[in-house]
N, C-alpha and C positions, 0 to 999 in steps of 0.2 A: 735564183735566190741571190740576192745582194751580198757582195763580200762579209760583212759584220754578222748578219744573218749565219750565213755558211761557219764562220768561224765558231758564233754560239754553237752549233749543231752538231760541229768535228771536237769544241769542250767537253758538251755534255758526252758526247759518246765515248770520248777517251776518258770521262770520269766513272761512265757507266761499266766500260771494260776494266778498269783500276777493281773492282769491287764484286766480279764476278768472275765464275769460272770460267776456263775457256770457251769450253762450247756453249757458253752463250754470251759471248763475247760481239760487238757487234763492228760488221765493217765499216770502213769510214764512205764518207758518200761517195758516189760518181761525178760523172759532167753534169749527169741530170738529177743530183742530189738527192737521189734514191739513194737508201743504205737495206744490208740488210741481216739479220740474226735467228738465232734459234729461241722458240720460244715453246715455253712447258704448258698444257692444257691440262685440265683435272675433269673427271667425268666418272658418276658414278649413277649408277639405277638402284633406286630403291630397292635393300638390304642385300645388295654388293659389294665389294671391295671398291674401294677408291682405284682408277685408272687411269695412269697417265702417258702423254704423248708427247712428243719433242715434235713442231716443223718450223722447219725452214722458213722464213716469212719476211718478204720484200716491206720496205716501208709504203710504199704503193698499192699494197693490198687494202682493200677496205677487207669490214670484218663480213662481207657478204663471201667473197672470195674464200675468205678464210675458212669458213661455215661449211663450204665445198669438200676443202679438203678433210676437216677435222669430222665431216659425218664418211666421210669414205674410211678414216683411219677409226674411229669409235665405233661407227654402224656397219661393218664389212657384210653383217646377216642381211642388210637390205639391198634388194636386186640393184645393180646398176639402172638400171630404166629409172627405178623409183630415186635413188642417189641425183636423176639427172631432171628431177620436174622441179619446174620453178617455186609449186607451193610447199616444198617441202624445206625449204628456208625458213620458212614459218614455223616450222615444227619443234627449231633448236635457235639457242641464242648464246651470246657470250656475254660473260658476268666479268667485272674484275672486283674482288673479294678482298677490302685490306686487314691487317689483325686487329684493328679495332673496331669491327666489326660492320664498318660503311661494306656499302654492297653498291653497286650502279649496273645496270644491263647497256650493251656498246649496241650503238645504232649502227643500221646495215651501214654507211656510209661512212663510220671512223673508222681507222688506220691500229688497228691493235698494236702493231709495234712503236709506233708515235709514242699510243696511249704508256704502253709500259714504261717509255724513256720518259716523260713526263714525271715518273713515279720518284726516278732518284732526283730529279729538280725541284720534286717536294718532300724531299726525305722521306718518302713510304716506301714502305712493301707490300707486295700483294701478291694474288693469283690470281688466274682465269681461268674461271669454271666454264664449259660446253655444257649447256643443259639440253633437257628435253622440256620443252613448253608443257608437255599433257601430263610430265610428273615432276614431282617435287624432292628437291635435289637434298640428300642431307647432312651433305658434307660442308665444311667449317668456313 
């Protein structure tokens, strides 16, 4: 990443830490300009309690990676074997939710954490929902 680049990256994130709690506070980059924070997922099954989960997540993660870990912390009822088959990526996806009501689903291939630091460089807020593709999520 070119000087001016990196510099934009280490702004935003130091404007992004000014305006958040700690723990989700995010580090500044490396050599290889990976950063990285904690970040909240919401997930709820049709007439459940909303649930939610805090992980760790490198800027480097696409949201497939992500998908991994967040159906191991949400779906612990499913066997590891079935947690570890490739079409079961297909099964859940990641929403980011802002309050006025835009909704978008993140392709296997973006960067969830990018995506959310984005969010304070357009002055939004949002969440990301973990859904299940086969039901319908009814949380806000």
């Amino acid at each position: 990443m070119e000087t001016s680049a990196r510099q934009q990256l280490i702004s935003l994130i130091q404007q992004w830490n000014e305006n958040r709690l700690d723990l989700f506070n995010l580090s500044f980059p490396d050599e290889n300009d990976e950063f990285h924070g904690v970040m909240r997922f919401y997930f709820q099954e049709p007439g459940e309690k909303v649930v939610t989960k805090c992980v760790r997540v490198s800027s480097a993660a696409t949201t497939a990676i992500v998908l991994e870990a967040l159906i191991s912390k949400f779906r612990p009822d499913l066997p590891p074997a079935v947690q570890l088959q490739q079409n079961i990526l297909s099964k859940f996806s990641i929403w980011e939710v802002h309050e006025n009501g835009d909704e978008r689903k993140l392709d296997v291939d973006e960067h969830p954490l990018i995506v959310q630091l984005t969010w304070h460089k357009d002055d939004r807020e949002g969440r990301f929902l973990f859904k299940s593709n086969d039901k319908v999520c009814l949380f806000f």
